[in-house]
N, C-alpha and C positions, 0 to 999 in steps of 0.2 A: 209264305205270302206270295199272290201271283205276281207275275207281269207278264205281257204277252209280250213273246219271242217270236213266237214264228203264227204264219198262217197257212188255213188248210183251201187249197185251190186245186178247183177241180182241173183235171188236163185230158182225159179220154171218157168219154160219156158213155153210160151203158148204150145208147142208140145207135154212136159212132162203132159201137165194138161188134156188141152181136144182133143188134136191130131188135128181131122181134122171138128169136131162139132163145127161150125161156129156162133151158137147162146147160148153158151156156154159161161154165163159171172160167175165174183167171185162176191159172196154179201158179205160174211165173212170169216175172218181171225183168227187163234188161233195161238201160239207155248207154248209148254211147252218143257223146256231146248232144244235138237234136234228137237224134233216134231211137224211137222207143221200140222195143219188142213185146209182144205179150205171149204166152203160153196159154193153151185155152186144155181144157178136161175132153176137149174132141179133137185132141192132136193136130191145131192148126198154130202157125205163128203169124201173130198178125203184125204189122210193120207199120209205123206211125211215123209224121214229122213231127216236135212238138215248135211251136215258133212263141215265144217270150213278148205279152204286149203288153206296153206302160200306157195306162189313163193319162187325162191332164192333170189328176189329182195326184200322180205319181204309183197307184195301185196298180198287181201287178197280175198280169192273169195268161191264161196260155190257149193256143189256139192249137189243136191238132187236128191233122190232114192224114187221113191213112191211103199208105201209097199201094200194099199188099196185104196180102195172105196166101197162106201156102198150109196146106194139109198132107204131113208128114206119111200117112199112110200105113202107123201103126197102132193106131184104133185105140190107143191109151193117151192118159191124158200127159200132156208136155211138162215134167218135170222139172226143171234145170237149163235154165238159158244164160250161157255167157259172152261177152263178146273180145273176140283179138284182134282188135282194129290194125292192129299191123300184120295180117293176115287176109283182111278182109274177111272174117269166117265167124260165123257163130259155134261154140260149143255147147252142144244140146245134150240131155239125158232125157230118154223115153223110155221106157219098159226097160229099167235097168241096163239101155244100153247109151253108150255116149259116141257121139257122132259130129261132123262137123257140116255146118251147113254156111253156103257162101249169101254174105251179108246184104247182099243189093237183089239178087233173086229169088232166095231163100231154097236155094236146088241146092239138094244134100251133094255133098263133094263125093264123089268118086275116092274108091282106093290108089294109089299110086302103084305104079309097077314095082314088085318086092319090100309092100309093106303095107299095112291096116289103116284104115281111116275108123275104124270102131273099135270099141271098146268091150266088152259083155261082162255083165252080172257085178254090175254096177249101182252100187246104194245113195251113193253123192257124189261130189266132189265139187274142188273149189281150186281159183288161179292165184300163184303165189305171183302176191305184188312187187315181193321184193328178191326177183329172182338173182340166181346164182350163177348161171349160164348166162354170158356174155352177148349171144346171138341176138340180133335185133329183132331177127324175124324168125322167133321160134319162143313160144309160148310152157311155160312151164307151170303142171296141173296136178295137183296131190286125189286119187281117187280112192275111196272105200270100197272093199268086195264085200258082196254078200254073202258068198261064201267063207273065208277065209277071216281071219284076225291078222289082216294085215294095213297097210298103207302104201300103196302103190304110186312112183314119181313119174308121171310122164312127161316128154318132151311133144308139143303140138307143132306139127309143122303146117305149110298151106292143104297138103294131101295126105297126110301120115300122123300117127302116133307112134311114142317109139318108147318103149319103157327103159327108166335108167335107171330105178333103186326099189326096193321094196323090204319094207320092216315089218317087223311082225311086234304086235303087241299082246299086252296081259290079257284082255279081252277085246271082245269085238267092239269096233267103235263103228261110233251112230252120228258123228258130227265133226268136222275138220275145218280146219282153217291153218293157213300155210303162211311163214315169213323168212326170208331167205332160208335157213337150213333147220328150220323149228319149226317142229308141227304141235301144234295146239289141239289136242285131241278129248272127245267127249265119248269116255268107253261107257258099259252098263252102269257103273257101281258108280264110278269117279272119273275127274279131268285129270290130262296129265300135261306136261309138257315134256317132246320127244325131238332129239336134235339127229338126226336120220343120217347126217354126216359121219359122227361119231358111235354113236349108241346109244347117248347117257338120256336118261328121263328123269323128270322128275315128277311125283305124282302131287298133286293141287289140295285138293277137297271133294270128299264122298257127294255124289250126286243120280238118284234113284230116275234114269234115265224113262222107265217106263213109268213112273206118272207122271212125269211132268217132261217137255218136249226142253232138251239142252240146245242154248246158245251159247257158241263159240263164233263170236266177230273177232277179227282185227280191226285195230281203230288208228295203229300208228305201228311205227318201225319196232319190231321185238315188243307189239305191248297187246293186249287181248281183253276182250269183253267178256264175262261168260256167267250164264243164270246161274246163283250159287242157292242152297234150301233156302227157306225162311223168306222168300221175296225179295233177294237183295240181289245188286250188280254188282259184281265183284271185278277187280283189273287186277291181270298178274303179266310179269312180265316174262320175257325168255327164259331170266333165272328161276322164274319160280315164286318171284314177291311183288307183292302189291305196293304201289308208291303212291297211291292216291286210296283214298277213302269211300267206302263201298256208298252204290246211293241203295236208299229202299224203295222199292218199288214196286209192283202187283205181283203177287202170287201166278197169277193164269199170262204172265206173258210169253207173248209167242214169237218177238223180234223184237230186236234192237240194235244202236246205231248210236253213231257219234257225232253230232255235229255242234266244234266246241264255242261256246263253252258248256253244251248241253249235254246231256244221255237222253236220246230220245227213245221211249219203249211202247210198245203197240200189244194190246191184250182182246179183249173181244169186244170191248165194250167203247175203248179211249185209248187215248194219245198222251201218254206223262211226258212232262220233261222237267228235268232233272238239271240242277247245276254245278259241274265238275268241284266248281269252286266253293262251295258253300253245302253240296250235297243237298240242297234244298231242293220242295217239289215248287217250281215255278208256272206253271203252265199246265193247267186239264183241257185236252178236247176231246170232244165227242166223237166217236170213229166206230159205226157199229159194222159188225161183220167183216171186219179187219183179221186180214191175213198175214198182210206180206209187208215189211217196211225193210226197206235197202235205201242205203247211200250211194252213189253214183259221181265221184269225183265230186262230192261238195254236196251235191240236189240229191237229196231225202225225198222217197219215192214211196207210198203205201197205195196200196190196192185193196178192197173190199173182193167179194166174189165178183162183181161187176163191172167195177169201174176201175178206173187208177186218177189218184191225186199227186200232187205237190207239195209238200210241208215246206212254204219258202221262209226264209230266217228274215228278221224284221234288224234292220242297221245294227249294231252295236251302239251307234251314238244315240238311235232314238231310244233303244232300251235304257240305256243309265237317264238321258232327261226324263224319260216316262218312272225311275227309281227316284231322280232328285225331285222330281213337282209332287212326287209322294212324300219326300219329305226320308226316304230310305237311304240315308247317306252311306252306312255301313254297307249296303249290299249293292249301291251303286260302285264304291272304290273298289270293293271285291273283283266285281266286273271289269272296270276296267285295267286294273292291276293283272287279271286274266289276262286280258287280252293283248295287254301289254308287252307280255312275256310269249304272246303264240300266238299274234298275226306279225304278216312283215312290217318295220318300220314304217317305211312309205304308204301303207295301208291306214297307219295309224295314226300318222300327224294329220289325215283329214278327223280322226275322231277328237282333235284336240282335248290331250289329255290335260293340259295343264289349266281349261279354261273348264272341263268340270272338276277338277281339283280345288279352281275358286269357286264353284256352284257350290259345292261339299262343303265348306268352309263358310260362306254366309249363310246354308241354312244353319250349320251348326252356332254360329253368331245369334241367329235368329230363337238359338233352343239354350241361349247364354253356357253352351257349352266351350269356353273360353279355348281352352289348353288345345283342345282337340280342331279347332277353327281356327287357330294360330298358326299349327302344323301343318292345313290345309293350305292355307294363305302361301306360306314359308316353300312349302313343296312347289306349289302352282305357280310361285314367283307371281304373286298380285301385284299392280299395281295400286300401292299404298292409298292413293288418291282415292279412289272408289271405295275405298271405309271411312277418309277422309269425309268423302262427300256427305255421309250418311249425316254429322252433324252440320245445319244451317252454317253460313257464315265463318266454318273456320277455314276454307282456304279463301286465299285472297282476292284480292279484288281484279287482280295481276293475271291470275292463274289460268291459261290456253284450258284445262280440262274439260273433258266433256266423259260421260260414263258410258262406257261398254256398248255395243248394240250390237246383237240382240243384250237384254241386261243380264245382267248376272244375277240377281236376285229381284225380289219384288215388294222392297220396301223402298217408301216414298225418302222417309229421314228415320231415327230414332225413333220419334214420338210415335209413328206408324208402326214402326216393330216394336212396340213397347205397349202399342196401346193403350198411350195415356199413362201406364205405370211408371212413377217417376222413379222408383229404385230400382225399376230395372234400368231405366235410362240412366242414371246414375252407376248400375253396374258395368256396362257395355262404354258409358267415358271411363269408367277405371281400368277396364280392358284397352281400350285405344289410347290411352296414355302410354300405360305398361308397354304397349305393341311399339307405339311410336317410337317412345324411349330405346329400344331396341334393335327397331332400324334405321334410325337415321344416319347411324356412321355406317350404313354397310352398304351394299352394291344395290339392294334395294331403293334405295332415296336416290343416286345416280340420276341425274337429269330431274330432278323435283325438292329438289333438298330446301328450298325456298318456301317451296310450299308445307312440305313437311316439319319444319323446325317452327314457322309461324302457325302452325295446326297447331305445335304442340304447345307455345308459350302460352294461345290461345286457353289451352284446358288446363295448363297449371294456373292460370291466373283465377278463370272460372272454380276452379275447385280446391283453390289457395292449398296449391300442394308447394311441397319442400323442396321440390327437385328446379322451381322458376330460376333461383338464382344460379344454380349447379350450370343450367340452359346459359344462361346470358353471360356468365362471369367466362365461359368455357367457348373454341370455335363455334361460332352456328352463323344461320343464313335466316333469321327473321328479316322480314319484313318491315321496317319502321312507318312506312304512312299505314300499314295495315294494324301493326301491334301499339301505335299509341293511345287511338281511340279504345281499348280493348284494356290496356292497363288500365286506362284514365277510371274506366267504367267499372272495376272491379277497384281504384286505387291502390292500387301499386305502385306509389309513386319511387320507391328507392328499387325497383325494379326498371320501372320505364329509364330511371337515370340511368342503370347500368346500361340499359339498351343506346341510351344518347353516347355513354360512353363508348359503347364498342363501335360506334359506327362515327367517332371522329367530333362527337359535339359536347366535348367536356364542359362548355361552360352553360350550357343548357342543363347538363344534369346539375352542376351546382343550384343554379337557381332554380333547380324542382328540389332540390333536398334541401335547401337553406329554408324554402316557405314552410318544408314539413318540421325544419325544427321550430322555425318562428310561433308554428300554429296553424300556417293559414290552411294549410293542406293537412288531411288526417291518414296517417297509415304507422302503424306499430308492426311491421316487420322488423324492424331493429332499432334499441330502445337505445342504443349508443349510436345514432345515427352522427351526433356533432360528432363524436371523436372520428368518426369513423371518414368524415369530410373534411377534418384535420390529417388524418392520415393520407387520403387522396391529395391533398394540397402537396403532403409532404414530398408524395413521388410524380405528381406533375412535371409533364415534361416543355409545357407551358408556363414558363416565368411570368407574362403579364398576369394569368388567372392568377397566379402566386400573390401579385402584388394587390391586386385586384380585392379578393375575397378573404386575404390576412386579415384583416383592419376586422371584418365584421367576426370573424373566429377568434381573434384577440379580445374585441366587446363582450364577447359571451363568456368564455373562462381565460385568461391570459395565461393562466397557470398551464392550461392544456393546449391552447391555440398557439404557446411559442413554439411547442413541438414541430410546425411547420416549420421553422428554420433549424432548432437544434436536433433532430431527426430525420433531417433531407439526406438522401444517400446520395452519393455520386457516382458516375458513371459519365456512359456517352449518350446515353438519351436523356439526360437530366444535366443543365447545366448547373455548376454550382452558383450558389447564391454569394455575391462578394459580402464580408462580414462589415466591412465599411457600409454598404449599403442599405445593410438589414438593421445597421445600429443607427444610420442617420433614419431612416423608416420607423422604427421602435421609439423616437424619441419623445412621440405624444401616448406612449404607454408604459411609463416608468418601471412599475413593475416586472412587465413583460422584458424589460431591457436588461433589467439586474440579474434575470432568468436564463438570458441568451448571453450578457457575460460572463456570467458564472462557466456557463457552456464554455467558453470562449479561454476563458482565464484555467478554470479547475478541470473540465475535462479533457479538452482539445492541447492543452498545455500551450497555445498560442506564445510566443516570445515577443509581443508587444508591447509598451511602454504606456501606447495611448489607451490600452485594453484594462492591463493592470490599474492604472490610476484612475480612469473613469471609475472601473467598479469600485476602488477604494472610496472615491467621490462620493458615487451612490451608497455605499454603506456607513460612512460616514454624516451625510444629510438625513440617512434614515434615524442610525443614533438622536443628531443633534434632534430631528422631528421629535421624538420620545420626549427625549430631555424636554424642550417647549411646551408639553401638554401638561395640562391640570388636571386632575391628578396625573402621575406621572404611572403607566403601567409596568411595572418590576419585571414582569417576567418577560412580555417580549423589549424591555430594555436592557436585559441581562440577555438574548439569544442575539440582538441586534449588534451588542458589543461583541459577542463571543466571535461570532463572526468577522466582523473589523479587525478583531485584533488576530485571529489565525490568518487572515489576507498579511496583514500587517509581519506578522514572523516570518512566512513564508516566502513569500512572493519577494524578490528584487528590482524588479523593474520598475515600479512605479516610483513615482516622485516627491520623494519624502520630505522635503521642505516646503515643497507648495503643501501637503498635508499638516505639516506640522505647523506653516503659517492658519490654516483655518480652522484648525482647533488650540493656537495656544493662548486663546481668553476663560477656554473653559476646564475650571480645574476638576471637573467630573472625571474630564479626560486624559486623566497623570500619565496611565498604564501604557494608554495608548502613544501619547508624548514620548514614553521610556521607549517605547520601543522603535518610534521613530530615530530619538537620538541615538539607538544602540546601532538603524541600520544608515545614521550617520557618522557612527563611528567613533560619537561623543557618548564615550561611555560614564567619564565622568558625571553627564551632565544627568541621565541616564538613574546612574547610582545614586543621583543625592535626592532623583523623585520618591527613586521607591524607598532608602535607608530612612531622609528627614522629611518628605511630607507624607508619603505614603505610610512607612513604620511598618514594610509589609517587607519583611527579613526572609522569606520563605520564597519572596517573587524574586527579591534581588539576587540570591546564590540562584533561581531557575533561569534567570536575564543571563547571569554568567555562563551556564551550560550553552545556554542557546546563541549567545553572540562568539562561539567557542566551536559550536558544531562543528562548521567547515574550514576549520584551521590546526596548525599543530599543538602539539604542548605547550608549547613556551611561550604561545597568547593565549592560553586557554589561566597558565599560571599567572601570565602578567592580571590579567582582569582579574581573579581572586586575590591577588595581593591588591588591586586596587578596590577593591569592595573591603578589604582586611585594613587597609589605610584610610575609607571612609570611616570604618567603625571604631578607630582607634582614634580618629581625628575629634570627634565629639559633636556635638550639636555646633551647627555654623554661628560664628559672632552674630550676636544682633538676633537671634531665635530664645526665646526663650525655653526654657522649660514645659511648659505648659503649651506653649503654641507645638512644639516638636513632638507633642503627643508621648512626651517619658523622658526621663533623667539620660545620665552617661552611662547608668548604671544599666540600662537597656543595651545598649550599644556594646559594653562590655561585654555581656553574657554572649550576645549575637555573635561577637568574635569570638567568642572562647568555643561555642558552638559550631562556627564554622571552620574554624582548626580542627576542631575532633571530627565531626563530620568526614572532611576534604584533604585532612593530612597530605596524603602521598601527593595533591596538588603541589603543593608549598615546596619552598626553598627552606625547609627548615631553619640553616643557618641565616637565612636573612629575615625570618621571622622573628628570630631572638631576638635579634638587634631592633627590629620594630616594637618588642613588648615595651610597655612601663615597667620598670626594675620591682616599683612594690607588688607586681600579681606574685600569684602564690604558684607553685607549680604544680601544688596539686589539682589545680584547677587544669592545667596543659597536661594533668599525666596519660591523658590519651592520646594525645598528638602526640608528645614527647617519645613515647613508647614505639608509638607506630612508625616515628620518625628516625631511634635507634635502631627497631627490628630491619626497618629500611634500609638505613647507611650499612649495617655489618652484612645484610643480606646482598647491597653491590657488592663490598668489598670482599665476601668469600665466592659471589659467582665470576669477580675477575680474578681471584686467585686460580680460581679454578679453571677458569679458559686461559690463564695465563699459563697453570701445567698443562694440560692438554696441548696446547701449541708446541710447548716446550719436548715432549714426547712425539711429539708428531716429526719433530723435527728430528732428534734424535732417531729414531724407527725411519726418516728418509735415509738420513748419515749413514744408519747403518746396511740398508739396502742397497746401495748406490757402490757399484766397484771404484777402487781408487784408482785415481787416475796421475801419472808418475811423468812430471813434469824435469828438462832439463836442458842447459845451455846445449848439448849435443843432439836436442830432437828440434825440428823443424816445425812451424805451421803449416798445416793439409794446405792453407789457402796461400800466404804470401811466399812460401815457403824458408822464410827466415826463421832466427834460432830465437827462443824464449828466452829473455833477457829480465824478467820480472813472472810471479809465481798466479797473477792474476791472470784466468785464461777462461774461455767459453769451449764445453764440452759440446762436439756434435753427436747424433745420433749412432750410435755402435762405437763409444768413447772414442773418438778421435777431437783431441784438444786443437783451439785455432787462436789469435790474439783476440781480445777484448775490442780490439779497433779495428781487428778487421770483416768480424760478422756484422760490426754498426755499418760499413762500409757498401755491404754486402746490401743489407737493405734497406738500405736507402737508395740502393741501384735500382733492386726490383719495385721500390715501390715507385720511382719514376718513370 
């Protein structure tokens, strides 16, 4: 694909050269900075200024003034012109001879005294750019003989030539080009590479020098041009290898040259040019009767037989916009990536890489090649706004932006790049989500993040994506006067709350989610919105909203809206809620009340008196409620008592006579009565509910376990012997039969039961003495049994720790040395004589008196 690179501008006109002398061709070409030289086929050198003129249009064109001519005098035509500006001298070849001619007169230089200013029998040669010889003012020049298979190294001075080396190679070469100690050589057959210091060569690629005319350029330090068969340019370097990739190019070319990022080649007809970078043909011009094309310290110089031009190179920056407004993204970044790497820095930040990095990037936006316009964007460091901008209305109202100028691309908004296509406009917001999503927390959003975070709430709201809440629940920087109208519009209302919330207005988003559960407001984002504004209550660091907004989350479920109080965490940004306050606050919600003392009582383990007996209160009025109804509901009046009465066993605290005063008219309420009077301690009173009204034998031994739990044996036995003395006592005077629900003959069994049952409880021997003389013992032979196995089971386990002691002691006795007491031995301590055999061993048996170790310490201990 083309673009135009360079242009062809005339610089010396056939008129200015040889007027009206028709046979009058150019062999050779020179410039040094303004000064051009030309070589004519009748041995004259003509001598040019060229001076460089810019239009107003900024076009650029060349005026030359020729100062001289000069007619060398050897009747052939001027092969070979070089210039040694720090010589002041031109190096000439004419009839194979080389000479030096001084640059301002064009008067051949004189020989010096004892040494040559010529050369003879001379094929070419060429000036090594990157000489080796340190001398500033001496020139060093690789020549081919005609005669010879060699490569001759000379030294140019202002008057002299002075040979320093000469190599001999395989065959005769026809072409040379010189870089510090490497000669680049084009023999008959093949090119070689020949380092004239050492010796060592290396041989290239076959090349059939007689049909087709070898070029060997240098283009860079150790690096070489050279026509390889087949039409290509080949580069090798000192070693011998190619690092860059051949370009193809004409068959019949006769010169070429480097100007990068181009290969520029001249054949008879046109002017290729070629891209380093991409090996592409970018550029055809028309160039007839083209001979000569040299580079000259940057200015690419071709001449025709006639004339001479300029190949001037066109900006680098204007080339890549003239690739991007084609729409050529890939071979625009090529380019400048080239060029990136091989012009100087400071050259380059006028081509502002990083603002066609963003050109790159929105036309790829524009061809919805997502990935790859991301990368562009990312590389270029865009300023996120300017894709921003592309959709209406998402940045704010706020927002200082203004877009790029000149612009960066040439779409008006979306709908313009889209033309109307709504899926692609639809593609390109999923892309600007995605993108945004991405850089908002990075260095990119830096000074815009306001604007960037309210872009994006913008597009999740619009295209009811998942990530809205992720945005608002998480740091950002929307905008509230800009993002309310925006949720409102798409309804988002449990969005917009969270946004009131992030920004300080908690009780504003309550009452935008309290209407959406009411109804008044419609949005199904979250179909648990009440709990969800129960749970907000819960971690409110606002007590008045608490108090505020309970009442109405109470009305709606009490069962879920108490979780604001018994669910409240504490900390320091949450004050706790006092339980006194929450309970005088709950008290026109009954339910809700009995919910949060439960909390209070069952799970919090609260040690309150006033706690305990309200709830007892409360489940107590719920019972008697029950009981009051017509018909009476069984099941939740068997859940309501169950309850009652495990408060009742367990609990301490409450105040069991004020209870037992309000339920004792109602005899539904026996159990519960018993158990009050068990945690008054009237057990009696207790046992005679459940033995003679109740008749419920199975409750009264479970009454005994439980008013027994938290004590020793011997109240746990007293109360079975007093349940064992109800049951033996009989139905009470004044009961009849029939009203006690069973004879004595019930009561009887119950105890003979509870004997076998509870044995090991009982005092056996005071149980006999309680029987009636007429029971039978066969009816006790379980008790009885268990109560013999019992007694002889003490009696042989204190036998038995009675010998164990007994041997224990004996086994001291006998371990313990004797210790040999007498009127003639002394006490260690008073030291008076043992007058009685009782005596206190100290440690390493030394014996002392009885009264005088008490002595001792009672010392130390005061």
């Amino acid at each position: 694909m083309s673009v135009k690179a360079f242009e062809l501008v005339p610089a010396v006109e056939r008129d200015l050269l040889m007027g009206d002398k028709a046979r009058i061709n150019i062999e050779c070409i020179e410039c040094c900075g303004k000064h051009l030289y030309v070589g004519t086929n009748d041995c004259f050198i003509h001598h040019f200024l060229l001076d460089e003129v810019t239009s107003s249009k900024g076009k650029l064109s060349y005026s030359a003034q020729k100062l001289l001519h000069k007619y060398l005098g050897l009747k052939k035509p001027v092969a070979e012109l070089r210039a040694a500006s720090a010589l002041e001298r031109l190096i000439v070849l004419c009839d194979g001879i080389v000479f030096l001619v001084d640059m301002v007169t064009l008067e051949t230089v004189p020989s010096a005294a004892g040494g040559g200013a010529k050369i003879r029998g001379v094929t070419a040669f060429c000036i090594n750019e990157n000489p080796v010889n340190g001398d500033p003012f001496c020139v060093e020049m690789g020549v081919l003989s005609s005669k010879r298979r060699t490569v001759q190294i000379y030294m140019v001075y202002e008057d002299r030539v002075q040979l320093v080396k000469e190599v001999t190679t395989p065959e005769q070469p026809c072409a040379v080009s010189v870089d510090g100690y490497f000669l680049c050589l084009a023999l008959v057959t093949q090119y070689m590479i020949l380092n004239y210091n050492t010796g060592v060569s290396q041989d290239l690629f076959p090349y059939n020098s007689e049909e087709k005319r070898p070029i060997v350029k240098r283009i860079g330090r150790e690096e070489f041009l050279l026509a390889a068969p087949g039409g290509l340019g080949m580069f090798a370097n000192a070693e011998g290898v190619s690092q860059r990739a051949p370009v193809n190019w004409s068959e019949n070319v006769v010169g070429a040259t480097v100007c990068f990022p181009y290969v520029v080649a001249l054949d008879e007809s046109f002017i290729t040019i070629h891209s380093m970078l991409d090996q592409q043909l970018k550029q055809t011009l028309s160039f007839r009767d083209g001979h000569i094309l040299q580079d000259f310290e940057g200015k690419v110089i071709l001449a025709s037989t006639k004339a001479v031009y300029v190949l001037v190179p066109l900006p680098l920056e204007r080339q890549i916009q003239d690739l991007l407004a084609s729409h050529r993204v890939e071979e625009a970044l090529t380019l400048t990536e080239g060029a990136q790497r091989n012009i100087p820095k400071d050259k380059f930040q006028v081509m502002l890489h990083k603002r066609i990095l963003q050109q790159a990037g929105f036309i790829q936006f524009g061809q919805l090649q997502f990935q790859e316009a991301k990368e562009h964007f990312r590389k270029g460091q865009l300023d996120v706004r300017e894709l921003i901008s592309l959709c209406p209305l998402l940045l704010p109202a706020s927002s200082s932006f203004t877009r790029c100028h000149p612009p960066l691309h040439e779409f008006a908004d979306l709908n313009h790049l889209a033309q109307g296509d709504q899926e692609k406009v639809l593609r390109c917001k999923k892309f600007l989500i995605s993108y945004l999503g991405e850089v908002r927390s990075t260095e990119v959003a830096n000074g815009c993040k306001e604007d960037v975070d309210t872009a994006l709430l913008k597009l999740y709201a619009e295209q009811d994506h998942e990530s809205l809440l992720d945005l608002l629940a998480s740091d950002n920087a929307c905008l509230l006067a800009d993002s309310v109208p925006w949720l409102e519009k798409y309804r988002k209302y449990f969005a917009l709350g969270l946004l009131y919330h992030y920004n300080g207005q908690d009780s504003a988003a309550l009452q935008l989610w309290i209407r959406v559960v009411n109804g008044d407001l419609q949005d199904s984002t979250r179909s648990d919105l009440y709990e969800y504004i129960v749970d907000f209550l819960c971690s409110c660091s606002n007590v008045d909203l608490v108090w505020k907004y309970a009442d109405w989350a109470l009305q709606k479920d009490h069962t879920i809206g108490v979780h604001i109080f018994t669910k409240r965490p504490v900390g320091k940004d949450r004050p706790e809620l006092k339980p006194d306050d929450v309970v005088t606050y709950l008290g026109k919600h009954s339910q809700a009340l009995v919910l949060y003392l439960e909390h209070l009582v069952l799970e919090r383990k609260i040690q309150k008196e006033k706690f305990h007996t309200h709830l007892a209160v409360l489940y107590l009025e719920r019972v008697l409620s029950l009981l009051s109804q017509s018909p009476t509901d069984e099941e939740q009046l068997t859940r309501a008592r169950e309850r009652l009465q495990a408060l009742l066993r367990e609990s301490n605290l409450y105040r069991a006579q004020f209870l037992l005063g309000k339920m004792e008219k109602y005899e539904q309420l026996l159990l519960e009565r018993a158990t009050l009077y068990g945690k008054l301690e009237e057990h009696d009173k207790a046992l005679h509910i459940l033995v003679h009204k109740l008749r419920d034998f199975s409750s009264a031994e479970a009454f005994c376990l439980w008013a027994a739990s938290s004590r020793d044996s011997a109240y746990q036995q007293q109360l079975f012997h007093l349940l064992l003395g109800v049951y033996l006592d009989g139905n009470p005077p004044g009961e009849s039969q029939k009203a006690a629900g069973g004879g004595s003959g019930d009561l009887e069994m119950a105890a003979v039961d509870l004997l076998n049952r509870h044995g090991e409880v009982f005092d056996a021997v005071r149980v006999l003495r309680m029987l009636p003389e007429g029971w039978s013992l066969q009816l006790l032979r379980p008790f009885l049994g268990r109560a013999v196995r019992a007694s002889m089971h003490a009696c042989r386990t204190s036998q038995i720790a009675r010998g164990l002691a007994q041997s224990e002691n004996l086994q001291l006795l006998h371990d313990r040395k004797p210790i040999f007491v007498s009127e003639k031995k002394g006490c260690h301590l008073c030291h008076n004589t043992f007058s009685e055999p009782d005596v206190v061993c100290l440690p390493g048996g030394v014996p002392v008196h009885t009264h005088c170790i008490i002595c001792c310490s009672i010392t130390f201990s005061n």
